[in-house]
Gaussian input, Z-matrix of N, CA and C with variables (Angstrom, degrees):
# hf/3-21g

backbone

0 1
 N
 C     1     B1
 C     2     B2     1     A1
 N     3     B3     2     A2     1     D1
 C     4     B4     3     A3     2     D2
 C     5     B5     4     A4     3     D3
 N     6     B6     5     A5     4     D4
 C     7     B7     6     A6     5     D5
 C     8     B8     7     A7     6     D6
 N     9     B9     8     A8     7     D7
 C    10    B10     9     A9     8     D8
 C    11    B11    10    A10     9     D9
 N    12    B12    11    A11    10    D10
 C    13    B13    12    A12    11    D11
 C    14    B14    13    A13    12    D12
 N    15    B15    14    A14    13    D13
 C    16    B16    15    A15    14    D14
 C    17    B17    16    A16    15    D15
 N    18    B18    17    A17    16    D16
 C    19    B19    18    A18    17    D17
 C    20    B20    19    A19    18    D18
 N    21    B21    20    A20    19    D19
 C    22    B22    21    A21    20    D20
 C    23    B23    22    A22    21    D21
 N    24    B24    23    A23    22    D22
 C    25    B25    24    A24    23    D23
 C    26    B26    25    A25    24    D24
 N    27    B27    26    A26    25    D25
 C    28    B28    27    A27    26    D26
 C    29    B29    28    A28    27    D27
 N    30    B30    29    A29    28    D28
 C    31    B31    30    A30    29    D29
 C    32    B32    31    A31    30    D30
 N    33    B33    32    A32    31    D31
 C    34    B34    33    A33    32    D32
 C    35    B35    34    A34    33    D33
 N    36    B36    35    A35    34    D34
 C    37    B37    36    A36    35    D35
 C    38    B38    37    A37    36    D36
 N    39    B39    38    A38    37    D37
 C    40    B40    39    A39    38    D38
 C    41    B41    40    A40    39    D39
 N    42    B42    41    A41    40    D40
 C    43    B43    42    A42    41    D41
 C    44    B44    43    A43    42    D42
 N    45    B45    44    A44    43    D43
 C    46    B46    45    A45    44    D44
 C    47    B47    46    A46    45    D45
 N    48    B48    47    A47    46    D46
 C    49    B49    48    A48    47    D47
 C    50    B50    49    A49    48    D48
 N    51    B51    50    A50    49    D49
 C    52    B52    51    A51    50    D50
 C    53    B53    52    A52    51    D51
 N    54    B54    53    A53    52    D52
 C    55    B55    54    A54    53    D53
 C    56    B56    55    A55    54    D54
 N    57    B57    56    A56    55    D55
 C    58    B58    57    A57    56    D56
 C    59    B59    58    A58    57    D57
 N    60    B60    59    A59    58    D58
 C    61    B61    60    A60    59    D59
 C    62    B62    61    A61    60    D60
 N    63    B63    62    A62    61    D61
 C    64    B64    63    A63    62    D62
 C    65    B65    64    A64    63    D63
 N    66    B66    65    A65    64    D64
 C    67    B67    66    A66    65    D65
 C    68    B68    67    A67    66    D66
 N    69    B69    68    A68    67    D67
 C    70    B70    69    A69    68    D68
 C    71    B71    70    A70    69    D69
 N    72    B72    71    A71    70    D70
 C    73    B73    72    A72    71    D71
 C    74    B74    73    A73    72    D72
 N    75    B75    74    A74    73    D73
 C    76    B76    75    A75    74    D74
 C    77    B77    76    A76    75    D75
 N    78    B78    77    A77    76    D76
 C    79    B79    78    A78    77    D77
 C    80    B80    79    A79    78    D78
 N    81    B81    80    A80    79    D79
 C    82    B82    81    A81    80    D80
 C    83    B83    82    A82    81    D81
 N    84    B84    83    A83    82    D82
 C    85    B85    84    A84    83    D83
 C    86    B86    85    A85    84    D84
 N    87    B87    86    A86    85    D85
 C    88    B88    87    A87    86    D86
 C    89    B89    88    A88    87    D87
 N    90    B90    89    A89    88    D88
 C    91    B91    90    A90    89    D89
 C    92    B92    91    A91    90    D90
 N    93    B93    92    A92    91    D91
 C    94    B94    93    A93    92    D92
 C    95    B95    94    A94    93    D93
 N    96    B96    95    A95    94    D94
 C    97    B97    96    A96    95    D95
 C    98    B98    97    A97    96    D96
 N    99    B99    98    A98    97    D97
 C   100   B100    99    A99    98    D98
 C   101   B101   100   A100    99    D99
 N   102   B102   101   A101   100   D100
 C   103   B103   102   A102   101   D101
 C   104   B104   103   A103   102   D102
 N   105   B105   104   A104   103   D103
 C   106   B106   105   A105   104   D104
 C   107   B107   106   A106   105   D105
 N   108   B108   107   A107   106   D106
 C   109   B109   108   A108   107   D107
 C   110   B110   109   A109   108   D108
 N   111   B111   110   A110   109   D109
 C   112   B112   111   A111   110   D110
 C   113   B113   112   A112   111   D111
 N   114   B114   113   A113   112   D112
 C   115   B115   114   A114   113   D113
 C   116   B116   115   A115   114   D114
 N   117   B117   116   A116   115   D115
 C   118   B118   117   A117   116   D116
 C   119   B119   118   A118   117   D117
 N   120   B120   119   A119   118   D118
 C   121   B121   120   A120   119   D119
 C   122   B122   121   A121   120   D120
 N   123   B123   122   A122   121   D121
 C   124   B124   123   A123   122   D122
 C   125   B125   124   A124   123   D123
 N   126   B126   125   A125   124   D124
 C   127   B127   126   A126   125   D125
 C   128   B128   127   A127   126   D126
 N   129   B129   128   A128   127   D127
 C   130   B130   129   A129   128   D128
 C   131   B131   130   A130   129   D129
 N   132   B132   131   A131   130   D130
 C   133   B133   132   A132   131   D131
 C   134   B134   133   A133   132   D132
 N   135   B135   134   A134   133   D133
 C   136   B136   135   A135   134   D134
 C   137   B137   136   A136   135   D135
 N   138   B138   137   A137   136   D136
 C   139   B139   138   A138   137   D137
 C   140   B140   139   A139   138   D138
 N   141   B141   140   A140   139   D139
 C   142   B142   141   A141   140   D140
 C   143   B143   142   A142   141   D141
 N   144   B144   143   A143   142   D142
 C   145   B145   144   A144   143   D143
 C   146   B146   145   A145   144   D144
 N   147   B147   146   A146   145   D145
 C   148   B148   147   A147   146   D146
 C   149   B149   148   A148   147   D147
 N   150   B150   149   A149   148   D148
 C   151   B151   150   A150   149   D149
 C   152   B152   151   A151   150   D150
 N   153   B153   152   A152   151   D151
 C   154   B154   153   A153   152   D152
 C   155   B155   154   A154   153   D153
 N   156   B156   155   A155   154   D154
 C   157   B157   156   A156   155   D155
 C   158   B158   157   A157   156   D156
 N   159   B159   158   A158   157   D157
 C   160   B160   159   A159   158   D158
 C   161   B161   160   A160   159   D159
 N   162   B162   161   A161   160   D160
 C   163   B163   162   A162   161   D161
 C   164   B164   163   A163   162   D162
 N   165   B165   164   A164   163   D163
 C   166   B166   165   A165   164   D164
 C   167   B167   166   A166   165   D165
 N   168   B168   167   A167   166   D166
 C   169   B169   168   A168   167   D167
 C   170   B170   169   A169   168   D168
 N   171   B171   170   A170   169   D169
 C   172   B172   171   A171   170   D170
 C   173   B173   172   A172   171   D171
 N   174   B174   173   A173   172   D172
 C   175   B175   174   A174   173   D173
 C   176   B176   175   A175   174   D174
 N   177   B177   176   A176   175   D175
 C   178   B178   177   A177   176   D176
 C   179   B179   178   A178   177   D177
 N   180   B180   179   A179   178   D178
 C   181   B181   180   A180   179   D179
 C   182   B182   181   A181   180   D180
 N   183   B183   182   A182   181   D181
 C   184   B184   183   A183   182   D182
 C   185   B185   184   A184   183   D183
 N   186   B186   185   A185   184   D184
 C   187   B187   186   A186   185   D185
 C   188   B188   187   A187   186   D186
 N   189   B189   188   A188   187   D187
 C   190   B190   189   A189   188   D188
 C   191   B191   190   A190   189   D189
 N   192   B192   191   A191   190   D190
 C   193   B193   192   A192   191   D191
 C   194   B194   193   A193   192   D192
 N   195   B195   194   A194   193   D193
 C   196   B196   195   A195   194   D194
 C   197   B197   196   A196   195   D195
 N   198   B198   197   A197   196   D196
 C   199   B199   198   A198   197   D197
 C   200   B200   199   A199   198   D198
 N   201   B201   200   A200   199   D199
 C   202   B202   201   A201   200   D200
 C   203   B203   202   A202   201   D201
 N   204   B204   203   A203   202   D202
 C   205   B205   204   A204   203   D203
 C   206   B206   205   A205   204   D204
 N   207   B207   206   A206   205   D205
 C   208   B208   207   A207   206   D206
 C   209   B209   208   A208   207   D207
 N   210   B210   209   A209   208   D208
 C   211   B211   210   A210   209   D209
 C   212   B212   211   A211   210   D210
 N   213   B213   212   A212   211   D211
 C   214   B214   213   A213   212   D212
 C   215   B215   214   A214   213   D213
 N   216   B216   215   A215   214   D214
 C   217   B217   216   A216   215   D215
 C   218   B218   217   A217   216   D216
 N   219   B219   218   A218   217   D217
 C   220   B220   219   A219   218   D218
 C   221   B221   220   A220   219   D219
 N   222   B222   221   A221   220   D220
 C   223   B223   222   A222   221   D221
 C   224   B224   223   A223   222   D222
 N   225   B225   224   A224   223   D223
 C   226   B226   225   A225   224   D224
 C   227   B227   226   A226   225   D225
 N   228   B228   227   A227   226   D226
 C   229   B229   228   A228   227   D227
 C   230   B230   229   A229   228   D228
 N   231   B231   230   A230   229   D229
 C   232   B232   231   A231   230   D230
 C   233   B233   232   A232   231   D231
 N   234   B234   233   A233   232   D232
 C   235   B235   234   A234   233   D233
 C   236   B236   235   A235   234   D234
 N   237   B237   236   A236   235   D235
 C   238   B238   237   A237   236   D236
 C   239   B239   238   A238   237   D237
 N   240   B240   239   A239   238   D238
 C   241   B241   240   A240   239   D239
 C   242   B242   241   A241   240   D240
 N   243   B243   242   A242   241   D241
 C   244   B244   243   A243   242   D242
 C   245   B245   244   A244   243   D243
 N   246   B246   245   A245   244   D244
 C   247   B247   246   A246   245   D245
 C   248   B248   247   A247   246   D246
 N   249   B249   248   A248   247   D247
 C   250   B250   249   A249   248   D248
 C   251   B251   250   A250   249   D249
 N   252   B252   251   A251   250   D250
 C   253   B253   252   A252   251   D251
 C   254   B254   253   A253   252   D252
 N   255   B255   254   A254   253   D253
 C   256   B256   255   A255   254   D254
 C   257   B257   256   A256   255   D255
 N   258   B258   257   A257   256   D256
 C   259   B259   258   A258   257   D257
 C   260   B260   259   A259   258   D258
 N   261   B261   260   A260   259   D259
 C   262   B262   261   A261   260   D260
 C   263   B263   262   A262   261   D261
 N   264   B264   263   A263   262   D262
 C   265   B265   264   A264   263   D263
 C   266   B266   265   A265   264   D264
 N   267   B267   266   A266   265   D265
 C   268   B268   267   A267   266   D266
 C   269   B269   268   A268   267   D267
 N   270   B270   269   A269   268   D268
 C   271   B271   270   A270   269   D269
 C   272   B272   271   A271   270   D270
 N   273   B273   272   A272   271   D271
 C   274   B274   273   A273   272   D272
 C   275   B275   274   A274   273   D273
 N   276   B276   275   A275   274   D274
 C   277   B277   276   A276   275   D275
 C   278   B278   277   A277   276   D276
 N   279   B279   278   A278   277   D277
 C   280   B280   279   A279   278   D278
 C   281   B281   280   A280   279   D279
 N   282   B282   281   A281   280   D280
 C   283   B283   282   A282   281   D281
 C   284   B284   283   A283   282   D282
 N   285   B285   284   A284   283   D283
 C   286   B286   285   A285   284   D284
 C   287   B287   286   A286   285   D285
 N   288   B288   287   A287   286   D286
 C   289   B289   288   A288   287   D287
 C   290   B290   289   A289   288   D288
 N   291   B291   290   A290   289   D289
 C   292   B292   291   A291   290   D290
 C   293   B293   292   A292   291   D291
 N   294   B294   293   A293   292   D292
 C   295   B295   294   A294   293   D293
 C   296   B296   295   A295   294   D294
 N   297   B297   296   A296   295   D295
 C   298   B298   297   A297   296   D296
 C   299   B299   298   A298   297   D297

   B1=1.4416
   B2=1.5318
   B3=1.2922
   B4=1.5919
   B5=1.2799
   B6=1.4409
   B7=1.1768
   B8=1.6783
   B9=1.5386
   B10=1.5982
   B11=1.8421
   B12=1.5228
   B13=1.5446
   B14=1.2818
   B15=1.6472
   B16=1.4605
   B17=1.3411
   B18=1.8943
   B19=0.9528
   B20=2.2599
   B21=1.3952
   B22=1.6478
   B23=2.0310
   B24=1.3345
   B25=1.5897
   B26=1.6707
   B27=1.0737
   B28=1.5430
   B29=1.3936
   B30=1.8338
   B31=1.2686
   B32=1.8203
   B33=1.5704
   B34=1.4405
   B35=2.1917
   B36=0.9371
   B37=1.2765
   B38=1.7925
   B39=1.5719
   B40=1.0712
   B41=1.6852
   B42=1.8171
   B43=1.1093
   B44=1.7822
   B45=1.1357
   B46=1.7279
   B47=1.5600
   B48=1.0458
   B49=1.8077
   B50=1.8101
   B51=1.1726
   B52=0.9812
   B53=1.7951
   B54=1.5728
   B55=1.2935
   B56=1.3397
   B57=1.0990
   B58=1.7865
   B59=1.7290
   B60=1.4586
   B61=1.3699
   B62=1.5369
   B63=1.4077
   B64=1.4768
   B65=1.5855
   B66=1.6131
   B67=1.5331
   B68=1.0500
   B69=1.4516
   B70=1.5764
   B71=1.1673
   B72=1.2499
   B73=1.1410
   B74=1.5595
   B75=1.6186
   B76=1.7732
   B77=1.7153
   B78=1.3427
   B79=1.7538
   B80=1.7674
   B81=1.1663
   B82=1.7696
   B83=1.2868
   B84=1.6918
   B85=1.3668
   B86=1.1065
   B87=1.5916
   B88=1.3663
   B89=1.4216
   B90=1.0630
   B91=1.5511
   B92=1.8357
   B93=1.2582
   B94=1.4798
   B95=1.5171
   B96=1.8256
   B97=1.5791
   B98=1.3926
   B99=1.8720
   B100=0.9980
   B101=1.8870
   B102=1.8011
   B103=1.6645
   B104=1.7831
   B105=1.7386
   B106=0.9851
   B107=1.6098
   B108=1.0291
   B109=1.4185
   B110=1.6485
   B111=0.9914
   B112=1.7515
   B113=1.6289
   B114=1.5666
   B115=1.7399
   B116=1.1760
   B117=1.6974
   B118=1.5040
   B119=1.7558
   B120=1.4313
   B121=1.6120
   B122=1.5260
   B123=1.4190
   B124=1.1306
   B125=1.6197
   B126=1.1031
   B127=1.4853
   B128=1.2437
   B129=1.2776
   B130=1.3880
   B131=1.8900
   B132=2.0740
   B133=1.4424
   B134=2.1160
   B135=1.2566
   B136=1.1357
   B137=1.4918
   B138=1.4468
   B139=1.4244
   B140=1.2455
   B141=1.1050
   B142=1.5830
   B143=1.4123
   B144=1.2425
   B145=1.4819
   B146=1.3387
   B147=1.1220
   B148=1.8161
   B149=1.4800
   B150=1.6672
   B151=1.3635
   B152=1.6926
   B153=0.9652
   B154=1.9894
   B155=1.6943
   B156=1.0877
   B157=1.1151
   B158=1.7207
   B159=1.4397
   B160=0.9894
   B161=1.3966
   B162=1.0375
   B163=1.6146
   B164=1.7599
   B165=1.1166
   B166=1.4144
   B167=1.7220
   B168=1.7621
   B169=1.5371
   B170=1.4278
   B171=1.6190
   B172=1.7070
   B173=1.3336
   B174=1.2790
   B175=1.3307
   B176=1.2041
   B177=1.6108
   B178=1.3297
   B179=1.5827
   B180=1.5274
   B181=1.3920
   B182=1.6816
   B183=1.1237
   B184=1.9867
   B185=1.5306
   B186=1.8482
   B187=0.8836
   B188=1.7494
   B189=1.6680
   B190=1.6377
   B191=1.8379
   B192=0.9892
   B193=1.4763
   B194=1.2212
   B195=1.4440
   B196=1.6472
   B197=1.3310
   B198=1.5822
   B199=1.2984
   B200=1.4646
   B201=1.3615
   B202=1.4519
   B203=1.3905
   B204=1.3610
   B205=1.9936
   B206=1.3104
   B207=1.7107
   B208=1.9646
   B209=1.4007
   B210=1.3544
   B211=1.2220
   B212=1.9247
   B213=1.5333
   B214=0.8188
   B215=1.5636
   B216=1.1238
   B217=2.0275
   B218=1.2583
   B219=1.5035
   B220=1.6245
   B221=1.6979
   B222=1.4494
   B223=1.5995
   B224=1.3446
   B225=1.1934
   B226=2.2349
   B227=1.1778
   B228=1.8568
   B229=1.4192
   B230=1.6124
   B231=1.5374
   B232=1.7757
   B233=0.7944
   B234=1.0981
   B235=1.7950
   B236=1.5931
   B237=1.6440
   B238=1.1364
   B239=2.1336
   B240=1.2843
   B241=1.1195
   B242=1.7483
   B243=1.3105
   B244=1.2733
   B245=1.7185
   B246=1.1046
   B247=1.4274
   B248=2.1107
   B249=1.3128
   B250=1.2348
   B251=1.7059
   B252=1.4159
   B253=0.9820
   B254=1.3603
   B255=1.2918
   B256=1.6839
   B257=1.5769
   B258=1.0002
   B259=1.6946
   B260=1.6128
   B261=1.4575
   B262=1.7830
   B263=1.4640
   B264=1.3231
   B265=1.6415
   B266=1.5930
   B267=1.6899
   B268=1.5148
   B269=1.5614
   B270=1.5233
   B271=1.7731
   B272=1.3622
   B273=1.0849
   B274=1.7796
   B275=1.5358
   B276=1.4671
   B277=2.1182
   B278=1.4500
   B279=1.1467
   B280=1.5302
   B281=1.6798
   B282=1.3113
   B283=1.2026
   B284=1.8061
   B285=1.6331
   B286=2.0823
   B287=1.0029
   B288=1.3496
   B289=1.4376
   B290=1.3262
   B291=1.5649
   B292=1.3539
   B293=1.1595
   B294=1.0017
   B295=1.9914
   B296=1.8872
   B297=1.5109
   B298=0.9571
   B299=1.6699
   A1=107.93
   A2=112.66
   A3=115.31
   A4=108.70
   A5=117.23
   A6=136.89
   A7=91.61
   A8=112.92
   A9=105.81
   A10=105.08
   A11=104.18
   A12=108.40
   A13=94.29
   A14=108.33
   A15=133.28
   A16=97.74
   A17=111.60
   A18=131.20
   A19=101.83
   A20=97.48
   A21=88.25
   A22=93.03
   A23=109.07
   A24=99.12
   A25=118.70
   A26=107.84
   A27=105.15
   A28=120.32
   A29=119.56
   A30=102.60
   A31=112.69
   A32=100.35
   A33=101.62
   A34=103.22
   A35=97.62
   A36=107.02
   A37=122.61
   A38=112.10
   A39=99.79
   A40=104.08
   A41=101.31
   A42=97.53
   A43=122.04
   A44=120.26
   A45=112.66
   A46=90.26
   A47=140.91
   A48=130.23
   A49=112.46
   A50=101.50
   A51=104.00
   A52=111.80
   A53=132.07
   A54=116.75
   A55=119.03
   A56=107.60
   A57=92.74
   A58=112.89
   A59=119.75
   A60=121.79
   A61=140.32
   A62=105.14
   A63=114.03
   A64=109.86
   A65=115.24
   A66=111.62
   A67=120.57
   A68=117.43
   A69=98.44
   A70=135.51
   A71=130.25
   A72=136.12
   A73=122.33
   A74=98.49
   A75=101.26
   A76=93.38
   A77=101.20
   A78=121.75
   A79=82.12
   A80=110.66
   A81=150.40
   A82=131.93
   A83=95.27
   A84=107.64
   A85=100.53
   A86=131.58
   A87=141.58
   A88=135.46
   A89=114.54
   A90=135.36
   A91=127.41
   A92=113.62
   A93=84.26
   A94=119.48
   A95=109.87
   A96=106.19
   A97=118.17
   A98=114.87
   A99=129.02
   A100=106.12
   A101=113.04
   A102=117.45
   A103=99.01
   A104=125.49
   A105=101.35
   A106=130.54
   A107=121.72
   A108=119.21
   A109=116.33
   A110=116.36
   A111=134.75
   A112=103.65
   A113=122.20
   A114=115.83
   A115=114.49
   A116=118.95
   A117=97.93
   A118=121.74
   A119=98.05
   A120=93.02
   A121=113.90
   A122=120.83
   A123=141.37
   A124=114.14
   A125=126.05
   A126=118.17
   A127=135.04
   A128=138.46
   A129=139.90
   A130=100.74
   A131=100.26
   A132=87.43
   A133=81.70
   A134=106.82
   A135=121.11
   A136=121.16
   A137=140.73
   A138=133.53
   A139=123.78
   A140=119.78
   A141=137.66
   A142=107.05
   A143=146.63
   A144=158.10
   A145=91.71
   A146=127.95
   A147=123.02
   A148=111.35
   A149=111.50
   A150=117.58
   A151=108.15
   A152=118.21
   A153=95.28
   A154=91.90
   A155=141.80
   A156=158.43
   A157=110.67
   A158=137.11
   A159=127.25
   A160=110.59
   A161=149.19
   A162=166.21
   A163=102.83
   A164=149.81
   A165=140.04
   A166=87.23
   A167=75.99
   A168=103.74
   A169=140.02
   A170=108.22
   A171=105.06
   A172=93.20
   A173=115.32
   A174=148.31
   A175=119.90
   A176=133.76
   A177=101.72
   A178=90.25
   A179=103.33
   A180=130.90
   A181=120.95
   A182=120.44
   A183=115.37
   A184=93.59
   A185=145.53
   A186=129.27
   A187=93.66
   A188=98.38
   A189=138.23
   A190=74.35
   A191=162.03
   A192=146.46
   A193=112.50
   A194=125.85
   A195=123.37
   A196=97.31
   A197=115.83
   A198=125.51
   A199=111.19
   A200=116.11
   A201=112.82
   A202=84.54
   A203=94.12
   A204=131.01
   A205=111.09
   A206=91.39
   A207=98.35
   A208=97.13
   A209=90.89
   A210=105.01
   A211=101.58
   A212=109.37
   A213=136.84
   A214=118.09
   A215=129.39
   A216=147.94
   A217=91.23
   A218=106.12
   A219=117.15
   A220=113.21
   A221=105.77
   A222=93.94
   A223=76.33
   A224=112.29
   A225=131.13
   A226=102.27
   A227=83.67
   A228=108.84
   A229=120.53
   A230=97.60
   A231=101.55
   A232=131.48
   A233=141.96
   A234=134.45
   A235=100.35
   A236=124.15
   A237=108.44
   A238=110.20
   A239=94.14
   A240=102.29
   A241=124.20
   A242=115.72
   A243=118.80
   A244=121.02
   A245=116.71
   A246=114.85
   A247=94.59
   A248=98.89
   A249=157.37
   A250=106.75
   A251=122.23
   A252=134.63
   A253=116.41
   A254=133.79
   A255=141.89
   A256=116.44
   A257=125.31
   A258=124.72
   A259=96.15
   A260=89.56
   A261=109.01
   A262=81.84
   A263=138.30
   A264=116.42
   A265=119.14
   A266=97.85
   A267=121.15
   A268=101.46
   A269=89.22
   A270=100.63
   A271=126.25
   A272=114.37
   A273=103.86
   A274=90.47
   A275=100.76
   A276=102.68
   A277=83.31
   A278=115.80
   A279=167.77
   A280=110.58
   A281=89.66
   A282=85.00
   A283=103.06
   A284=106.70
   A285=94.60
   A286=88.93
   A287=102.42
   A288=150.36
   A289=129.59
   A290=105.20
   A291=129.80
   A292=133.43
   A293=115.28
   A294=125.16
   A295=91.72
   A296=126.06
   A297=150.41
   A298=98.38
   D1=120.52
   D2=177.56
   D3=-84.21
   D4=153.45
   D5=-164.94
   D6=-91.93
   D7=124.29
   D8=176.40
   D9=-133.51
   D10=162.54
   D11=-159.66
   D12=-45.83
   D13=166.92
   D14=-178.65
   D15=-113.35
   D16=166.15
   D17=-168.38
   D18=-65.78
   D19=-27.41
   D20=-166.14
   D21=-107.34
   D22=134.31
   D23=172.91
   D24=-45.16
   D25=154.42
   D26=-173.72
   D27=82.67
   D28=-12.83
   D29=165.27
   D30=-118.28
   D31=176.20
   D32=-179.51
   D33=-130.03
   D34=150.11
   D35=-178.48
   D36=-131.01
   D37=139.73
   D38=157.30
   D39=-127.28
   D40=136.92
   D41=-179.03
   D42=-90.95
   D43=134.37
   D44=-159.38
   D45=-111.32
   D46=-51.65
   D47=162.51
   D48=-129.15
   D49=161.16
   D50=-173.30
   D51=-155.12
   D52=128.46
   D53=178.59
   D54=-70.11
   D55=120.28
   D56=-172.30
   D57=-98.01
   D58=13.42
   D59=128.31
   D60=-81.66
   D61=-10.85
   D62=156.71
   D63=-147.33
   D64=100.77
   D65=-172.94
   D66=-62.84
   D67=-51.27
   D68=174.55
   D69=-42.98
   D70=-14.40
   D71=165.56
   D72=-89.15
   D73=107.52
   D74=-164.84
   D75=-166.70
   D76=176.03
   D77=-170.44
   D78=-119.18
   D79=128.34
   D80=136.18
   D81=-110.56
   D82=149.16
   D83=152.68
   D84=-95.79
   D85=167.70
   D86=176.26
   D87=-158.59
   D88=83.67
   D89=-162.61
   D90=-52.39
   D91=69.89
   D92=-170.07
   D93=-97.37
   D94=134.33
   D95=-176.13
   D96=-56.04
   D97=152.00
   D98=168.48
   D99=-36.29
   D100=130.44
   D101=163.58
   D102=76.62
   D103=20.34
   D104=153.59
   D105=-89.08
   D106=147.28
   D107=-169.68
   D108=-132.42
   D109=114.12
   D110=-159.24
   D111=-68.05
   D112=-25.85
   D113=-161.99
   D114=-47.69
   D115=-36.03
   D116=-175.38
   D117=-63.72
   D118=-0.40
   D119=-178.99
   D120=-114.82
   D121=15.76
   D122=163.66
   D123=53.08
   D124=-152.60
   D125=165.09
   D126=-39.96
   D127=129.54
   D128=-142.25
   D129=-140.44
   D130=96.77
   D131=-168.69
   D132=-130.50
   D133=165.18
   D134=-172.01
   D135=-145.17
   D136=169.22
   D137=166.73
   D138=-98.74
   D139=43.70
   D140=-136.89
   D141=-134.97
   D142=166.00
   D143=136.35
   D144=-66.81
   D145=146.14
   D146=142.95
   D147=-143.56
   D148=124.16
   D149=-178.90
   D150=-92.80
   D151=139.68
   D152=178.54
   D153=-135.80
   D154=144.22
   D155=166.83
   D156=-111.97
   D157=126.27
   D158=179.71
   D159=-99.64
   D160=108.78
   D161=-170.33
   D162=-90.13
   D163=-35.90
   D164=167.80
   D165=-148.18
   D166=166.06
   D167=-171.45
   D168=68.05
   D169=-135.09
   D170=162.81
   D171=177.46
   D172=169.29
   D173=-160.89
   D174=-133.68
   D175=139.14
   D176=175.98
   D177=-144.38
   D178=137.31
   D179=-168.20
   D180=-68.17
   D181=76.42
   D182=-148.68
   D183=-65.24
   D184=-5.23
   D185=-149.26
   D186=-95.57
   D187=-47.02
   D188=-151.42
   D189=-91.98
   D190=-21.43
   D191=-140.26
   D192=23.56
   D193=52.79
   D194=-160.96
   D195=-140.02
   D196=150.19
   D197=174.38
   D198=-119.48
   D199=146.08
   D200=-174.46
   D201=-141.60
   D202=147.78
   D203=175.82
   D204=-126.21
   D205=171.08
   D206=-164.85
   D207=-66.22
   D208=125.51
   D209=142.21
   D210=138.80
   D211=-5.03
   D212=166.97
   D213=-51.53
   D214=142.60
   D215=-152.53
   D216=-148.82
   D217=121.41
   D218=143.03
   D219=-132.44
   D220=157.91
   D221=167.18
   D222=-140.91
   D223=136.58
   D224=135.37
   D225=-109.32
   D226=136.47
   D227=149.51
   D228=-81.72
   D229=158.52
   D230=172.37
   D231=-6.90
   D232=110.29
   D233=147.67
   D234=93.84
   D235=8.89
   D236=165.63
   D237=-87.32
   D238=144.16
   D239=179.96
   D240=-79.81
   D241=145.98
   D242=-163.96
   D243=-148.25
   D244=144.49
   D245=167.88
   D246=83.03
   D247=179.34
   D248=44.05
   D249=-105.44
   D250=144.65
   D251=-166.86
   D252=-118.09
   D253=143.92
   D254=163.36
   D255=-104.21
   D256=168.88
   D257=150.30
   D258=-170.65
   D259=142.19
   D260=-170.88
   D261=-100.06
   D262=-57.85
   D263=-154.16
   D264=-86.87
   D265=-20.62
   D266=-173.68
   D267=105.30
   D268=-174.28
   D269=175.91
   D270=-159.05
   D271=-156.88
   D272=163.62
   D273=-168.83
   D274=138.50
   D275=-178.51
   D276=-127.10
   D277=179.41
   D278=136.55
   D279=-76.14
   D280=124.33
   D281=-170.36
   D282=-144.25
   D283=108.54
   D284=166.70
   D285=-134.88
   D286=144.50
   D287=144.58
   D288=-97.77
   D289=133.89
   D290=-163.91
   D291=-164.13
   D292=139.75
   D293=-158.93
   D294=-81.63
   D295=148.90
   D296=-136.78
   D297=-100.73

């Protein structure tokens, strides 16, 4: 399965399921290149579950001033707000989403 562009520039995705009566709701991998940085899109909230597991690299949280590495677990619920995010080396998460 090739890794193909993602919804935000700078990332790549492979999608492994997906509902195809409600798409956003699906299991990824999700690639983001080394020096991408999320601020211009500011807070990042959704109607969604989202579990993300980080599998390489790290991320670092500009809201939380916090950095997380592989091996790192989050879950939000709905409508909680999240990110804006950086990463200097890049990464790759795990990523499902799911209605409540």
């Amino acid at each position: 399965m090739p890794w193909r562009a993602g919804p935000q520039p700078g990332t790549t995705e492979k999608i492994l399921s997906r509902n195809e009566l409600d798409p956003e709701i699906l299991t990824r991998l999700v690639r983001w290149e080394p020096g991408l940085d999320t601020s211009p899109s500011g807070l990042i909230r959704h109607e969604w579950v989202e579990e993300v597991y980080l599998l390489e690299g790290s991320l670092h949280d500009l809201t939380l001033d916090e950095t997380f590495s592989a091996g790192h677990f989050t879950a939000r619920p709905p409508g909680m707000p999240h990110g804006p995010y950086r990463t200097s080396e890049g990464c790759v998460m795990l990523e499902i989403r799911y209605r409540p």
